[in-house]
N, C-alpha and C positions, 0 to 999 in steps of 0.2 A: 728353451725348447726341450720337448721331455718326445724320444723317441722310442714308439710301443713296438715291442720286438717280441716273436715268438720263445719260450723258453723251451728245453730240453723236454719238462714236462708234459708241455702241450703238446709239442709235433709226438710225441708217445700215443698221446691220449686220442690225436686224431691226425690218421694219417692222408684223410680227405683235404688238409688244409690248401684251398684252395677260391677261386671265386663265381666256382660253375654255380649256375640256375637255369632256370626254366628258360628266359630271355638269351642265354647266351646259346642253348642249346637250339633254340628257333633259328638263331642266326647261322648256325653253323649247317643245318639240315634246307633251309630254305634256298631257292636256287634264282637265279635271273635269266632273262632269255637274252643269250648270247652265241656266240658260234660266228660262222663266215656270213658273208653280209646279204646274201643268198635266202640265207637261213632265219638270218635277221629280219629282211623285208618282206619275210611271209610270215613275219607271227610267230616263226619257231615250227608251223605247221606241216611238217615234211614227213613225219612218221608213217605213212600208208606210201606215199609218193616214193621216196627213197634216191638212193642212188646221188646224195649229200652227205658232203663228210664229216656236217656236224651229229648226221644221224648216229655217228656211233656210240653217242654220250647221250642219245635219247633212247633209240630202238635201232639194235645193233645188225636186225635182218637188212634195214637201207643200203648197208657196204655191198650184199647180196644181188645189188640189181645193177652193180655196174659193170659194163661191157669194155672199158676203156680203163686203165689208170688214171689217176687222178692227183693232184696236189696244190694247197693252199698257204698263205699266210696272211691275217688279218690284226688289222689294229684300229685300232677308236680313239676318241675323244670324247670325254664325258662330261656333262657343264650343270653343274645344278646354281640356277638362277637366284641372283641372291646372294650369296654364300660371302661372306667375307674372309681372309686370310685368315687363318687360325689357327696353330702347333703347325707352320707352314705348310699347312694344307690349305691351296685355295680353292676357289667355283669352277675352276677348269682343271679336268686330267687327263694326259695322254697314258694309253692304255695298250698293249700288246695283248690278244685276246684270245687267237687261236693259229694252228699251226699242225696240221695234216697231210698223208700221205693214204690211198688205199690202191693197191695194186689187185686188179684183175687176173686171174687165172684163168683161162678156157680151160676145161676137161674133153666138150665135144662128145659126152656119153651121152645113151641114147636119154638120161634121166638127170644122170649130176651134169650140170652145165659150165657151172662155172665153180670156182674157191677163192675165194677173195682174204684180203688181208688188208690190216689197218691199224694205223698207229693215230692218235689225237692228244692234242696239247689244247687244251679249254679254260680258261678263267669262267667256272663257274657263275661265281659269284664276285664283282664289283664289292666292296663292302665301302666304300668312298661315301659316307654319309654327314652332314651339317643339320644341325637344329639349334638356333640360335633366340633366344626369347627374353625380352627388357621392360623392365620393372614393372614385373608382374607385381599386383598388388594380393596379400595373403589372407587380409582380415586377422592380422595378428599370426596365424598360422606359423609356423618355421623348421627348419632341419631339428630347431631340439625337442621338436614334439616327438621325433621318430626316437631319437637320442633318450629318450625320458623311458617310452615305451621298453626301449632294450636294455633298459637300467635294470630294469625288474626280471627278476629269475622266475620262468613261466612254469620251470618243472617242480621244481623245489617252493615256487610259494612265498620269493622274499627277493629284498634288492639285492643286487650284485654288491658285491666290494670291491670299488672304483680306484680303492688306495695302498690294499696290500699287494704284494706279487701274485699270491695265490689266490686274490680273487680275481684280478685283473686277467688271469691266463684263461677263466670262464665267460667273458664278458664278451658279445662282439664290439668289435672295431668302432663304428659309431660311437657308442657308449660311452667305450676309454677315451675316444679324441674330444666326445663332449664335455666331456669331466677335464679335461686337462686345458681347452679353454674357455672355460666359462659357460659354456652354453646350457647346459645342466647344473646346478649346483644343491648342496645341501639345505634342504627346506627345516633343519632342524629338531624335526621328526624322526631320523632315521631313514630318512628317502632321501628324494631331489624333483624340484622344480625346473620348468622352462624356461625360454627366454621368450618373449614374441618379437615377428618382425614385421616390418610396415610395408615391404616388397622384395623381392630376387630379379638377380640376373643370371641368366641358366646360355651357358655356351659347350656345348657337347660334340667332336668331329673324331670320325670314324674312316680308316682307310686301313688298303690290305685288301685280299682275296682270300678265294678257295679254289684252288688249281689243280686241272682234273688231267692225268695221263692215261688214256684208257687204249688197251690192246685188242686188235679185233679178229675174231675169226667168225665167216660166214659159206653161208652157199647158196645153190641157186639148181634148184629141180625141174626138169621141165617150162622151164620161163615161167611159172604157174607159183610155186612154192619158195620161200624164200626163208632163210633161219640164219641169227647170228648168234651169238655172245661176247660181251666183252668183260673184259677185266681192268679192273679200275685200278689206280691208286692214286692218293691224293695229297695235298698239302693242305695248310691253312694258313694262313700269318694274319692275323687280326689286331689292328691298332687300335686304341682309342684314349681322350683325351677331354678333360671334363672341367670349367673351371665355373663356380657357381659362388654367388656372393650376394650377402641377404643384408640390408639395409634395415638395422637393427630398431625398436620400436622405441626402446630407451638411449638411442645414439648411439654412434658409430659403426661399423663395417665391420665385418664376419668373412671370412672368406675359405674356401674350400674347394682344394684342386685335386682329382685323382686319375690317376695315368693305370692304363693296363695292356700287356704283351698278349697275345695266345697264340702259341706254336703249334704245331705238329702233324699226323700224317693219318690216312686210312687207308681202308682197302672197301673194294665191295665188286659186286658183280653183276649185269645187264644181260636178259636174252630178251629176244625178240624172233617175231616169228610176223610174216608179210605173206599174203594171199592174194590171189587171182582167181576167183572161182568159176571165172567162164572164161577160155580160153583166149577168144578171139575179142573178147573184151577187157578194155586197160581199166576197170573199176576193181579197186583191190582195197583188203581190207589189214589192217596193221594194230599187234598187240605187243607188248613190252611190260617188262616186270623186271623192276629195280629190288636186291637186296639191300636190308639198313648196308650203310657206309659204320664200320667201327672205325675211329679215330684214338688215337692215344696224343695226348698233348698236353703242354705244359704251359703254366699263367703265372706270368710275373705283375705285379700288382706295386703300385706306390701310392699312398695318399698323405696330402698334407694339409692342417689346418690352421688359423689364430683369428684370434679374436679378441675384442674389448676384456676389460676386469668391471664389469659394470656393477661390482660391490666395494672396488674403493676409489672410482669413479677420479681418475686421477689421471688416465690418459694410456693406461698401462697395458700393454698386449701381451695374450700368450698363445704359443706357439705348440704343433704334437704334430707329429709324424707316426706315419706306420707302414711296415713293407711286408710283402709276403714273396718271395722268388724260387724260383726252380720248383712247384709243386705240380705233380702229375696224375692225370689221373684219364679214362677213356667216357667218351660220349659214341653212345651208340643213336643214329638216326634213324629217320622211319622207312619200312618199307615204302614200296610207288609203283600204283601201276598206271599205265596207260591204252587207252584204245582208238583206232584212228581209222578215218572213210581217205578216200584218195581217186580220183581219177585225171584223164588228159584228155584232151583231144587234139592227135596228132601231135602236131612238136607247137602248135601254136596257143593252146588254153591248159594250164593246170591248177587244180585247186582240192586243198587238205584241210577237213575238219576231227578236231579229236578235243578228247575229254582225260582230262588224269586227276588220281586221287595220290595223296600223301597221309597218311595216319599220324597226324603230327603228334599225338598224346601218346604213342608207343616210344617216342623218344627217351632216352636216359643215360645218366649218370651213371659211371661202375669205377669203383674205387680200391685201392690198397685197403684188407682191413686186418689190423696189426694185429689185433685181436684173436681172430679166428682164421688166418691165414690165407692165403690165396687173393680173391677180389669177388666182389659182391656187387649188387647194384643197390642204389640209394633209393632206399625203399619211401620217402620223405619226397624226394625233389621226382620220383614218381607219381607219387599221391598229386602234388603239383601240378606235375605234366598233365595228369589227366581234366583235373579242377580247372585249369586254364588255357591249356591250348586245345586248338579244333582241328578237324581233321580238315587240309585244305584241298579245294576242289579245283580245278583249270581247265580253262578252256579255249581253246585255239581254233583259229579260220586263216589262210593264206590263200592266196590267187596269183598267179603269173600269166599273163599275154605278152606273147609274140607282136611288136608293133613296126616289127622291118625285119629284115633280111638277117639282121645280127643284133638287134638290140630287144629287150624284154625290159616289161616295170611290173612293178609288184608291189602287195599291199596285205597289211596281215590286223588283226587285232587278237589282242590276250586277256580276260580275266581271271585273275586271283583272287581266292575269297579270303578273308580275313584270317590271318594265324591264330588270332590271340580273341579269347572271349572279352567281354567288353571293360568285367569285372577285376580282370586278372591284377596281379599288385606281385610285387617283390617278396613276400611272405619271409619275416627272417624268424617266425614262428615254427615254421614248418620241422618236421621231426628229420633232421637233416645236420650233420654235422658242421656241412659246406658253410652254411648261415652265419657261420662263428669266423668266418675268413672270410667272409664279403666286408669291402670296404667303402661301398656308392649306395646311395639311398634312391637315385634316381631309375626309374625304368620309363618304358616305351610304350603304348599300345598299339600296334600297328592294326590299321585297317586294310580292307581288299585295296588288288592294284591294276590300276586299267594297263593296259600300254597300245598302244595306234604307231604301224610301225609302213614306211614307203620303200622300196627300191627301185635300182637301175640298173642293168647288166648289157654289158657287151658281152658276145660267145664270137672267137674267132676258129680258126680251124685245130690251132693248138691254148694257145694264150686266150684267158679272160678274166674280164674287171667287174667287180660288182662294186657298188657304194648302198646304204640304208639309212637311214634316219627312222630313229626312236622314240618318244617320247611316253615317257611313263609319270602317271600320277597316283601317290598312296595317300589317303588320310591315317591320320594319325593320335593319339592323346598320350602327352608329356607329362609326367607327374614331376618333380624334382626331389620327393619325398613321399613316405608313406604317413599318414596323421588320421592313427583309426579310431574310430567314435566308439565310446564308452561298450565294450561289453559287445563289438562286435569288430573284430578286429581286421576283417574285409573288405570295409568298407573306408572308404577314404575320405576323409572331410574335407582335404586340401581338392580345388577346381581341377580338372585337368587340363590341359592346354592346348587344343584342338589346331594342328596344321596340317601343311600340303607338302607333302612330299616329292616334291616335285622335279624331274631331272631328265638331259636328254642326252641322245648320245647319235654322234657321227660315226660309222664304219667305212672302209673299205679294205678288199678281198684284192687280191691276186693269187690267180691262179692258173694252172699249167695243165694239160691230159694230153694225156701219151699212149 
């Protein structure tokens, strides 16, 4: 076994080392609709309505319309159907989701009414994913096609050098681990050849969150006007775990596993502003404006491979490893805004529709640059951002009825449009240093996502229960590789591998007003 290790040289030469992209940056900015269960079985649609305490992590004017304090805590169960045990992650998770307080202030002026305050603990983001896919057939196709590609030095005009220290410290990862077990080899020429394969098995499981603390201060003018802001900070802890193995065209098995950590924290900040324009009428109107969330966080990365000697065909494996740990660098997400209708009637019908934009191509990368000092943004996995992700749009409806004396149901639906253009690919071409410290060939396309959500709620005079159910469905295309056609390197000759993303999730709320 030959383990490829950064040299002093290299971490000089780029202090980017690390395994951010476009994909990882979608996942980190992208959000799921979660919250109390309230919140949940309307769709998320409470932004004009208010006076929920998931609103402070949507639009922070909601805390504004409460006349009572308030307090919650919620947990789920998550089950994506299917799913077999994997890096012990199984098809079912139990989930701790959110956890708030907002306390009402009367003023009793003839204008300011109220001042509210609010604290929220939110799991943004679920990151709990499986995509599991068996013996895909390739047409020959295989990981050394991509391996072959990255051989070749695209700036300079010539192959890499697979075999000295000093050319090996310019090579990405792929490249070196193909050369070291066979998957590439020397054609004789001065290059290297492929291997082809007859099929894969592609096993890929994702878990972890994005954990949102956000602080709230609002008010409340005249029962008419309403304004908050909140301030955020966040976490991240993202897992994931990859084992893929390609059933060789000339015999034998290939195999190829890589593990990755991403840590870390940001900040960012929410206002929101909630309207009443005719007095004696409860129809109001609600606006909200997210700044990017800046993240600073760090990726620990593992990959291991081996493979046949299928040049002296004798039974003989070899083995390569490569790590990359502790590298840090910041992902700046997109701004968002939102706008939202809302009215009641009486205490017995409410119902919220809104629309939100995300700029997902303003997203980026900013890095240490050793060079010219300070931090910079990666001008490369920009170009990227823009060429492949879309600006995503949403859309929410929730309704609540009154059907007794203490009990309410609820019903909401979500659309997501698609993050990711159809085309997009892994580009380890891209004018980007990061490229050279990516060690996984496989990416994601994600499609739009529906989600169709129910609730239940009892309200007693202090104590209540909500429960919801979820279900969300994303399409999706799995590439396990990038294998670009002659002279156009965007385009992917490898199928992609169209699934259903498909997963649901149980809540329930308790909660307390005082």
């Amino acid at each position: 076994m030959k383990k490829i290790i950064l040299t002093a040289a290299a971490i000089m030469a780029a202090t980017a080392a690390s395994a951010q992209h476009i994909y990882e940056m979608e996942r980190i900015s992208s959000t799921d609709l979660n919250g109390t269960a309230r919140f949940v079985g309307m769709g998320g649609a409470m932004n004009a309505l208010g006076a929920e305490l998931s609103t402070i992590s949507t639009n922070p004017a909601g805390i504004g319309l409460y006349r009572k304090s308030d307090m919650a805590l919620t947990g789920s169960i998550t089950i994506q159907k299917g799913a077999p045990d994997f890096a012990g992650i199984g098809k079912t998770r139990a989930s701790f989701d959110q956890a708030g307080v907002a306390v009402a202030t009367k003023i009793g002026g003839k204008s300011l009414k109220y001042i509210n305050y609010g604290f929220s603990y939110l799991k943004r983001k679920n990151l709990k994913n499986f995509i599991g896919l068996d013996n895909v057939l390739t047409g020959g196709l295989s990981q050394s096609y991509q391996m072959l590609d990255l051989a070749w030095d695209d700036v300079n005009g010539h192959w890499h050098d697979l075999v000295t220290e000093e050319g090996r410290d310019l090579a990405p990862y792929p490249a070196l681990m193909g050369y070291e077990t066979y998957r590439i080899n020397p054609d004789g020429r001065g290059g290297y050849e492929p291997t082809d394969a007859a099929s894969y098995n592609y096993r890929r499981v994702q878990w972890g969150g994005v954990h949102d603390y956000d602080f709230n201060l609002s008010f409340n003018w005249f029962d008419q006007i309403y304004a908050g802001a909140t301030l955020g900070v966040h976490s991240v802890d993202l897992h994931s775990a990859l084992d893929y193995g390609e059933m060789l065209a000339a015999g034998g098995d290939y195999y190829f596993r890589h593990d990755q950590t991403l840590t870390g924290s940001g900040i960012d900040a929410k206002f929101g502003l909630i309207v009443r324009p005719v007095e004696e009428n409860p129809f109001r109107i609600g606006l909200a404006f997210h700044t990017p969330t800046l993240y600073s966080v760090v990726s620990d990365a593992y990959a291991y491979a081996d493979g046949p000697n299928l040049d002296l065909l004798d039974g003989s494996y070899a083995s390569s490893e490569a790590e990359v740990y502790g590298r840090e660098y910041k992902i700046r997400t997109p701004w968002k805004v939102n706008v939202s209708l809302g009215t009641t009637a009486g205490t017995f019908f409410a119902v919220d529709a809104e629309y939100e934009y995300s700029n997902l191509p303003t997203a980026r990368t900013i890095y240490a640059d050793a060079y010219w000092g300070g931090r910079q943004t990666d001008p490369g996995l920009a170009e990227e951002a823009e060429a492949c992700l879309r600006g995503v749009h949403t859309f929410r409806v929730g309704a609540e009825a009154r059907v007794g004396s203490n009990i309410f149901v609820r019903a909401g639906y979500n659309f997501v449009s698609a993050p990711m253009k159809t085309d997009a690919f892994l580009n380890y071409f891209a004018d980007s240093p990061s490229y050279y410290y990516n060690m996984g060939t496989d990416y994601v396309n994600l499609g739009a996502t529906h989600r169709a959500t129910l609730g239940l709620g009892y309200r007693g005079k202090h104590f209540y229960v909500d429960a919801a159910y979820q279900y969300q469905t994303q399409a999706a295309d799995v590439y396990a590789f990038h294998a670009p056609e002659a002279g156009n390197n965007w385009k992917n000759r490898l199928q992609g591998q169209g699934i259903d993303l498909k997963r649901s999730n149980l809540m329930l709320t308790l909660g307390y007003k005082f």
